[in-house]
C-alpha positions in Angstrom: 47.4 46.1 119.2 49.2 42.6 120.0 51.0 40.4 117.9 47.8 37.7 117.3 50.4 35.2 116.0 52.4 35.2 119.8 51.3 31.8 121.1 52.4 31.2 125.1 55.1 28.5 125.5 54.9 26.4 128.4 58.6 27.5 129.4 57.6 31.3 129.3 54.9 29.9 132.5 57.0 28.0 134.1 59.5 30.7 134.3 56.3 33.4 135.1 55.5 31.3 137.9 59.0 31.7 139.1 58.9 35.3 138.8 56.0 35.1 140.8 55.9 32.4 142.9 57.4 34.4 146.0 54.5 36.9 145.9 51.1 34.3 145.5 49.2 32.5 148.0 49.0 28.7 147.6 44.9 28.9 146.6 43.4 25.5 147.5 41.9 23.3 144.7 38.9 21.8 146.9 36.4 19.3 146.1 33.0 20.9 147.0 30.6 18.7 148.5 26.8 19.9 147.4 28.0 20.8 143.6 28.8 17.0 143.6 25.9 15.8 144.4 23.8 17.9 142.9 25.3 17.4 139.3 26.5 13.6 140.4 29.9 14.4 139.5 33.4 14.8 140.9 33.4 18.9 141.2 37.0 20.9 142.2 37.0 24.6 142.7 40.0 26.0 142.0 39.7 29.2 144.7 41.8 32.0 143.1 39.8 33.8 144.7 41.6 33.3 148.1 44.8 35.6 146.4 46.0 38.8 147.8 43.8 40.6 145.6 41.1 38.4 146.2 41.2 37.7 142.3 43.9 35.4 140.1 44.5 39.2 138.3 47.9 39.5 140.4 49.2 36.8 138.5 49.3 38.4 134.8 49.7 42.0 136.7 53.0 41.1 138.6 54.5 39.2 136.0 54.0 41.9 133.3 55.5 44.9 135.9 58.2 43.2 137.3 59.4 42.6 134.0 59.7 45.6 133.6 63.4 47.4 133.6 64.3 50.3 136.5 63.5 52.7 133.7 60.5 51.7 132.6 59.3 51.6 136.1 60.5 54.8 136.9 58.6 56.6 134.0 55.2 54.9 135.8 52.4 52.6 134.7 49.2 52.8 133.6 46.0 50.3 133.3 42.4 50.6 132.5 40.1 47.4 134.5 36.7 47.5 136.4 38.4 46.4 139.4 40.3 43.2 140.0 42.9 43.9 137.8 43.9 47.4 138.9 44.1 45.7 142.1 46.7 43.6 140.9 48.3 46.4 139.0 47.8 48.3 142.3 49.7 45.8 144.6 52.3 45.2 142.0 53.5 48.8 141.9 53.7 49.3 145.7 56.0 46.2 145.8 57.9 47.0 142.9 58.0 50.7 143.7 56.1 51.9 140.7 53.7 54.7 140.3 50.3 53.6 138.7 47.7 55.4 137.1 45.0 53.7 136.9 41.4 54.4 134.8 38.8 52.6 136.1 34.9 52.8 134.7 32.5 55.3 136.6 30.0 52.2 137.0 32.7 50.2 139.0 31.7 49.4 142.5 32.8 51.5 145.4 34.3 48.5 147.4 36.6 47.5 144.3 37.8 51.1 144.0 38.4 51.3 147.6 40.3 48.0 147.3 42.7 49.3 144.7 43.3 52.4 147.1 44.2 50.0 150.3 46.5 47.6 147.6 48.0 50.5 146.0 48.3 53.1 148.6 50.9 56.1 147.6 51.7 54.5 144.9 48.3 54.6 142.8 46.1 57.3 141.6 42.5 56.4 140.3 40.9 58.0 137.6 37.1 57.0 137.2 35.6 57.8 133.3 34.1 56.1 130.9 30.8 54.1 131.0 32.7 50.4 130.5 36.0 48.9 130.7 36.5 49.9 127.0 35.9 53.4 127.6 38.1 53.5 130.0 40.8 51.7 127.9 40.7 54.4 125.4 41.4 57.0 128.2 44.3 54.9 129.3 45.8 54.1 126.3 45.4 58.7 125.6 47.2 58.8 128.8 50.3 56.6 127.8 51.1 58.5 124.5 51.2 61.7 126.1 52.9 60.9 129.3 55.4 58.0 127.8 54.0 55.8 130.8 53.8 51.4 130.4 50.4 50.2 129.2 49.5 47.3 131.6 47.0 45.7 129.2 44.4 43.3 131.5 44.6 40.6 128.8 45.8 41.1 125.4 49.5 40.8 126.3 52.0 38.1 126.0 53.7 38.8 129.5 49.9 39.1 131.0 48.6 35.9 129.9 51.9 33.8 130.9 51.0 35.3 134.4 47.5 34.0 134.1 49.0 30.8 132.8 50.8 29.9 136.0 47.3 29.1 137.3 47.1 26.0 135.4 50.3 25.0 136.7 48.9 25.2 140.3 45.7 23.5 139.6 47.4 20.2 137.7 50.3 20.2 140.7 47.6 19.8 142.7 45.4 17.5 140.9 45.2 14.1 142.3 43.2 12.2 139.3 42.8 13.5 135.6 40.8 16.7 134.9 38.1 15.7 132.3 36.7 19.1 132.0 37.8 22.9 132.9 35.3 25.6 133.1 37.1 29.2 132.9 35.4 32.5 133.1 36.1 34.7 129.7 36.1 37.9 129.5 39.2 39.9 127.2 40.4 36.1 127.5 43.9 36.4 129.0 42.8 33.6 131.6 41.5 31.0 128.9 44.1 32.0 126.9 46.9 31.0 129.8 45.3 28.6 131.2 44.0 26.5 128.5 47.8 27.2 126.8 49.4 24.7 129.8 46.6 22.3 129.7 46.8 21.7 125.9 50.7 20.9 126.3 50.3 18.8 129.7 46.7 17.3 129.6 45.5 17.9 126.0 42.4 15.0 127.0 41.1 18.2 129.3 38.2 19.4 127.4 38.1 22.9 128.0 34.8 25.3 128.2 35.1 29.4 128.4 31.9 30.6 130.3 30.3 34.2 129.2 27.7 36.1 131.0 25.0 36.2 128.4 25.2 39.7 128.1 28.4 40.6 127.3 29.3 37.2 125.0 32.0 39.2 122.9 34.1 35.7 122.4 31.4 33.6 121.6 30.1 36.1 119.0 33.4 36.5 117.9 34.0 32.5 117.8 30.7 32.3 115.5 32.2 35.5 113.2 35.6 34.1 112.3 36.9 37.4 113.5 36.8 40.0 116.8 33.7 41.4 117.2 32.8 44.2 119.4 29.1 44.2 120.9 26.8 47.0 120.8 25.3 46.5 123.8 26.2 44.8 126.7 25.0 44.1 130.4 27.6 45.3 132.7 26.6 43.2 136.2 29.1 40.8 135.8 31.8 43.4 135.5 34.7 41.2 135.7 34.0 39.6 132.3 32.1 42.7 130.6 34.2 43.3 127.6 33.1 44.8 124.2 35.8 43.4 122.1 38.2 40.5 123.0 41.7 40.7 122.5 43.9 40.5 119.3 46.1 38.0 120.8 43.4 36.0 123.0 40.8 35.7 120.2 43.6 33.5 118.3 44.4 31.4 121.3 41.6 31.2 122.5 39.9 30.1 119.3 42.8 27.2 119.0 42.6 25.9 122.5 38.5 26.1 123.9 37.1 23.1 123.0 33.7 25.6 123.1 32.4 28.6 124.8 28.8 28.8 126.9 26.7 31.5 127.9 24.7 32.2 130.9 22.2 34.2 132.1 22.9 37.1 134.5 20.2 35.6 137.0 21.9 32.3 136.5 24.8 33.8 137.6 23.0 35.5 141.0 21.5 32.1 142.0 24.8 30.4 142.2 26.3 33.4 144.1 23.7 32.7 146.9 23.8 28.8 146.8 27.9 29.4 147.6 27.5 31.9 149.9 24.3 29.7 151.5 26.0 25.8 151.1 29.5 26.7 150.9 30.5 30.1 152.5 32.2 31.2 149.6 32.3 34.8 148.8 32.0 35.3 145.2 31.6 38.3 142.7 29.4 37.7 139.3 32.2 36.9 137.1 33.6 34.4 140.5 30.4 32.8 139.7 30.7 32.4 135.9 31.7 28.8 135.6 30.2 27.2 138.7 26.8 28.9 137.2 27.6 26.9 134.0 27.5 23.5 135.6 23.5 23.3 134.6 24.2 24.0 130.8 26.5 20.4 130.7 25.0 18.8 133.3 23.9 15.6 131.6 27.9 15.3 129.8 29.2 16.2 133.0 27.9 13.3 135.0 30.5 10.9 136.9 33.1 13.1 135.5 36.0 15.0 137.0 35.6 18.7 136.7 37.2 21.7 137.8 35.8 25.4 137.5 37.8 28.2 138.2 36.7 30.6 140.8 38.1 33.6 139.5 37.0 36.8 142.4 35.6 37.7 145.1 35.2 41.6 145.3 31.8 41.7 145.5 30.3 44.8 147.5 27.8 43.7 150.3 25.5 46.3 149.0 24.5 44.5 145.4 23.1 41.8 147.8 19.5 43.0 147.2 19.7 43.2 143.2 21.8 39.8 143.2 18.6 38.5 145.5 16.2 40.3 142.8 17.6 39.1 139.9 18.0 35.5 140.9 14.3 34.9 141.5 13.3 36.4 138.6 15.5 34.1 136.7 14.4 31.0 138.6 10.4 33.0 138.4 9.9 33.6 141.8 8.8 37.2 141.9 6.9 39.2 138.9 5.7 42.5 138.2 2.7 43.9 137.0 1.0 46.9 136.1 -2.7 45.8 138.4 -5.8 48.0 136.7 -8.2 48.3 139.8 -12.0 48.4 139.2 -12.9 51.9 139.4 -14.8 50.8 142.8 -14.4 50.5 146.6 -13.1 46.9 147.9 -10.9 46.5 144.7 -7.8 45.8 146.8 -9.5 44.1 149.5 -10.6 41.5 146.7 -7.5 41.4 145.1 -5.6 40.2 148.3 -8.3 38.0 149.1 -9.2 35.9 145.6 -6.1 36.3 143.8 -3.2 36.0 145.7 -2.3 32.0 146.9 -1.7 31.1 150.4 1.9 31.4 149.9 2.3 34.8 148.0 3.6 37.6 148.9 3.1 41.3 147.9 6.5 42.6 148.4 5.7 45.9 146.1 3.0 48.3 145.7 3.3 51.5 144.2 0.7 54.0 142.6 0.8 57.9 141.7 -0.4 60.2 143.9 -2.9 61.3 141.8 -5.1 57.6 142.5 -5.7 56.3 145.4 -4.8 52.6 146.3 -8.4 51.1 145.1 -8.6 53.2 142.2 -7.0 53.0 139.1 -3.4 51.4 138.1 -0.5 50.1 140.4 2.4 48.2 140.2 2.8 45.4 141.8 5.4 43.0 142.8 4.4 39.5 143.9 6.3 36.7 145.3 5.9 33.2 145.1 6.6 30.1 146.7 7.6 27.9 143.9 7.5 28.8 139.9 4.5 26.5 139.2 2.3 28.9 141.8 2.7 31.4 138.6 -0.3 30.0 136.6 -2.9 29.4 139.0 -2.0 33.6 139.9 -2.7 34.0 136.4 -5.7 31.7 135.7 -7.1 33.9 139.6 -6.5 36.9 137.9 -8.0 36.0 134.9 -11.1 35.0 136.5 -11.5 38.2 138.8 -11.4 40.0 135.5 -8.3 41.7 137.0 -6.7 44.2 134.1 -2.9 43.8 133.7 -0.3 44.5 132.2 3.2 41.5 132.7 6.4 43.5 133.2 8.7 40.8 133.9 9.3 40.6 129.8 9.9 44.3 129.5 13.1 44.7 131.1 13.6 48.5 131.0 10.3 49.2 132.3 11.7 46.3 135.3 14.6 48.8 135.4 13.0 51.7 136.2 11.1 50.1 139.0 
């Protein structure tokens, strides 16, 4: 456990970033052009993103190992993350001529596994277990008492979060006007805890927000406690910030230092991916997305403001494309799901696809048991619309065709399934 009374002096990040410095790219801090108009506001992405690791993880990563003495590093290191940061751990020890063990959750996506085996080469060996990062913690932390190896913690670490910390230093060296607000992605909270640790000693006007994914809002529920919580449950899609419980150390800062934290939804979080990729051509993973996708939530205290949101990663893997495309328009209520009863007669689906569906719907799934045939008894069906008002005149259609169904867009396990 960390020492939760450690706060982060503004000297120990300076001198992180000159540990450091040799080994970062110079990430641009860029005004982007459609999130200012659309939120009439003066918007900077900070694109940490653009690092080695594709991820600002190599920061806290690098400055914890090379701190490290010969014999420390010779005895190895260890370090349980869903991806980014065993990337950094990964490209820290083939530099610094460490071996690296590294636990990473069986859920993790291939491309960020394969990332931390190009970073890391000889030098890191992967062990997948565990559903979530904190399973995979657990494993890590086994692994280091028996084997007398160097915990790399991801967050809750006083050499980690300086590393984090020289972030902030780069985005106010680059600033040219004052930063009224900072949006920063939160997941164990090293990065808020770094970041918002420099701003509160050089721009203390900065009003700072963390930015959960609604499912995995450990911090916030934690803020609202008094004390660390760990969650029960969590949705795992925006890996990069899916933690159970935050850290010792970063709950205390954090809790000091965030002005407040906001939450937002997982399909939130999908739509902005595509709007950057579509408007921007930017690349960005779920938890990249975090605190561009919580621009909507202060969008009326926001307005003719300066604002910069940190782009945290982009290692997302080509292949969730579809389910970041699925789950975006059911969040903005551009495709539902039902379970369609057909009349026990011939024609059913004819007259379904004929009085029901609009001129601009779409029937993009039909499924039904072997056992019935299309026209006969129950299907599911997936229909896409143009805009989210076309979703009551489907209903009031249905309705009146005395069409038997069954909504599955508010029963998401059943979603999952299909």
């Amino acid at each position: 456990m960390g020492d939760s009374s450690y706060r982060p002096l503004l000297s120990d990040i300076q001198r992180a970033k000159q540990r450091i410095g040799g080994i970062l790219v110079p990430t641009p801090l860029a005004k982007n052009f459609p999130l200012c108009e659309r939120f009439k506001a003066e918007i900077w992405l900070k694109r940490d993103d653009l690092q080695h690791v594709r991820s600002y993880k190599i920061r806290g990563a690098y400055n914890k190992i090379a701190s490290l003495s010969r014999e420390e590093l010779e005895r190895g290191v260890v370090c349980a993350s869903a991806g980014n940061h065993a990337q950094g751990v990964a490209f820290a020890s083939f530099n610094l001529k460490a071996h690296a063990v590294i636990f990473m959750p069986k859920p993790t996506p291939q491309q960020k596994i394969n990332q931390v085996k190009m970073f890391g080469r000889d030098s890191a060996e992967i062990i997948l277990t565990g559903d979530t990062y904190d399973d995979a913690c657990r494993e890590a932390m086994e692994y280091c008492r028996e084997k007398g190896a160097c915990f790399i913690h991801p967050f809750d670490d006083p050499l980690v979060i300086e590393g984090q910390g020289t972030l902030a230093l780069d985005i106010l060296n680059d600033a040219t006007h004052p930063i009224e607000y900072l949006l920063l992605p939160i997941g164990g909270g090293g990065l808020a805890s770094g970041v918002s640790s420099v701003f509160k000693a050089i721009s203390p006007e900065t009003k700072i927000i963390g930015v959960e994914a609604s499912g995995a809002p450990s911090m916030k529920k934690s803020f609202e406690a008094g004390s660390r919580v760990t969650l029960d449950e969590m949705d795992t899609f925006a890996d990069g910030i899916a933690v159970r419980t935050p850290g010792e150390i970063t709950f205390e800062i954090c809790r000091e230092n965030l002005d407040r934290i906001v939450t937002v939804p997982e399909g939130k979080i999908c739509t902005t991916i595509l709007q950057l990729y579509n408007e921007s051509a930017i690349v960005v993973e779920p938890a990249g997305a975090a605190s561009v996708a919580a621009l909507s939530l202060i969008a009326d205290e926001i307005k003719g403001r300066s604002v910069v949101c940190v782009v945290s990663g982009s290692n997302n893997d080509i292949t969730r494309m579809e389910e970041i495309k699925e789950r975006s328009m059911l969040y903005e209520g551009l495709k539902h799901y039902f379970i369609v009863r057909f009349p026990q007669r011939a024609g059913a689906l004819r007259e379904f696809l004929e009085y029901v569906l609009g001129p601009d719907d779409d029937i993009t799934l039909f499924q039904y048991t072997k056992k019935n045939t299309m026209e006969k008894g129950p299907a599911i069906v997936g229909i896409e619309i143009k805009s989210p008002d076309d979703y009551t005149p489907l209903i009031r259609r249905m309705d009146e065709q005395k069409i038997i169904y069954e909504y599955l867009n508010d029963k998401p396990d059943l979603l999952r399934l299909i």
